[in-house]
C-alpha positions in Angstrom: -129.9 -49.0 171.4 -129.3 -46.1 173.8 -127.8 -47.7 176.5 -125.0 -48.2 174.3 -124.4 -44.6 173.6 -122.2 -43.2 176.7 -123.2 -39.9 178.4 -122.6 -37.1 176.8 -120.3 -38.3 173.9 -122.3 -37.3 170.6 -121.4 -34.1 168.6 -124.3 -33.8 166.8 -128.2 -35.0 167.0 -129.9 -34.6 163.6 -132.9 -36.3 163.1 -136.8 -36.2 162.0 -138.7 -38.7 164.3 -141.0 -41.0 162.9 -144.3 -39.7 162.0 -146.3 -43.0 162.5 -149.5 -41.0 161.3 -148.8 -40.5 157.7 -145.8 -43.1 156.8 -146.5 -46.7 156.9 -142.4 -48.2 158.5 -143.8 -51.9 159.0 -145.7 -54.0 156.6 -147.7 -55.2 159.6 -148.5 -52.2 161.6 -146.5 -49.0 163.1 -146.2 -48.2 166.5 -149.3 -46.8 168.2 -149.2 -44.0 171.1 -151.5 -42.8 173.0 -150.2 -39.7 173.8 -146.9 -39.0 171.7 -145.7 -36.3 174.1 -145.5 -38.4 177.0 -144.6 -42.2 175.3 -142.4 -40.8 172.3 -141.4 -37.4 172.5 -140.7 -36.8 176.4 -138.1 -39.8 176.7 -136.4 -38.6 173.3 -135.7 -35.4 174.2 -134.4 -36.9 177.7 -132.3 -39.7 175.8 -130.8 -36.6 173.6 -129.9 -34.4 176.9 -127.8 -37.3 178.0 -126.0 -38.4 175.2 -125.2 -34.8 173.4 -121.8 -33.0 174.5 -122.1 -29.6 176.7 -122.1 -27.2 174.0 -123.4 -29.2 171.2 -126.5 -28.7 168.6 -129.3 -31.2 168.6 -131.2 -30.6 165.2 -134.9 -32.1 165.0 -137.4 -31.7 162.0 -141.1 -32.0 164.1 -143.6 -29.7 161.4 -145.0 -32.1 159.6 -146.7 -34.2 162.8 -150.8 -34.6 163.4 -149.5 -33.1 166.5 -149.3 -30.0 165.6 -149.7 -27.7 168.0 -149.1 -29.4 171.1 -145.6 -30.4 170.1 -145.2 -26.6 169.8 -146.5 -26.0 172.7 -144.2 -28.7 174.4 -140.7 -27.7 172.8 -141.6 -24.0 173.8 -143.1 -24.8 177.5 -141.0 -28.0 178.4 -138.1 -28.6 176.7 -135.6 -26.1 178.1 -137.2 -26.3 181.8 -137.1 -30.4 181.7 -134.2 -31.6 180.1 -131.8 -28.6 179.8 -131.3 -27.4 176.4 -131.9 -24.3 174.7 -134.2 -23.1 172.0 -131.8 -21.4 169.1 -133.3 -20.2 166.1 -134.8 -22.4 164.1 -133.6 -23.1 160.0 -136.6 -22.9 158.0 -137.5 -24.1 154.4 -140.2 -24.6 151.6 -140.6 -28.2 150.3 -140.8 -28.2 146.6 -144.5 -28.9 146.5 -145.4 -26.6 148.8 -144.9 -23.1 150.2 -145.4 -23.7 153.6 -142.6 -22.6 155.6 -141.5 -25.4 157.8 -139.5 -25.0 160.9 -136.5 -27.6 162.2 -136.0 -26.8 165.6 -132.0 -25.8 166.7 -131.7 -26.9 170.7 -128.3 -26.9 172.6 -127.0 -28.3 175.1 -125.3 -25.2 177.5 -121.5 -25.7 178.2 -120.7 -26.9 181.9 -120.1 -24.0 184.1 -117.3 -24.8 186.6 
């Protein structure tokens, strides 16, 4: 699908990846990684840095992932030094059975200096 998508022509980039681990998307089977943050996670966030506008918002929900802390770890470490876009501050929220604060992650893409 994303070679269809031209460079940097999307306003916006909202989305909560799949989480393989706890929803079942295919009656047969769901895809299988063995390392998310290399097979899954690395080429989205590089397929997002292409597409988004200079100056635009690219919203993701990751919290509720059995990867836990190392997608933390990545978005904090990686994801501004590899493909470009900056952490904002995040929006956070309760889900209604719950009172765990969750965290969607705010990244943008910097404007184009000339």
């Amino acid at each position: 699908c994303s070679q269809f998508i031209d460079t940097e022509s999307v306003d916006l980039i909202m989305t909560s990846p799949p989480f393989f681990e706890f929803e079942l998307y295919n009656e047969r089977t769901n895809p299988r990684y063995l390392n998310w943050i290399d097979e899954f996670y690395r080429p989205f966030f590089q397929e997002c840095a292409r597409v988004i506008k200079p100056n635009r918002y690219i919203v993701v929900y990751l919290e509720d992932t059995s990867n836990g802390e190392s997608i933390r770890t990545f978005i904090l470490n990686e994801v501004e030094r590899s493909f470009g876009l900056v952490i904002c501050d995040p929006i956070a929220f309760m889900g209604v059975y719950s009172t765990k604060l969750r965290s969607i992650w705010v990244f943008r893409k910097p404007p184009v200096v000339e």
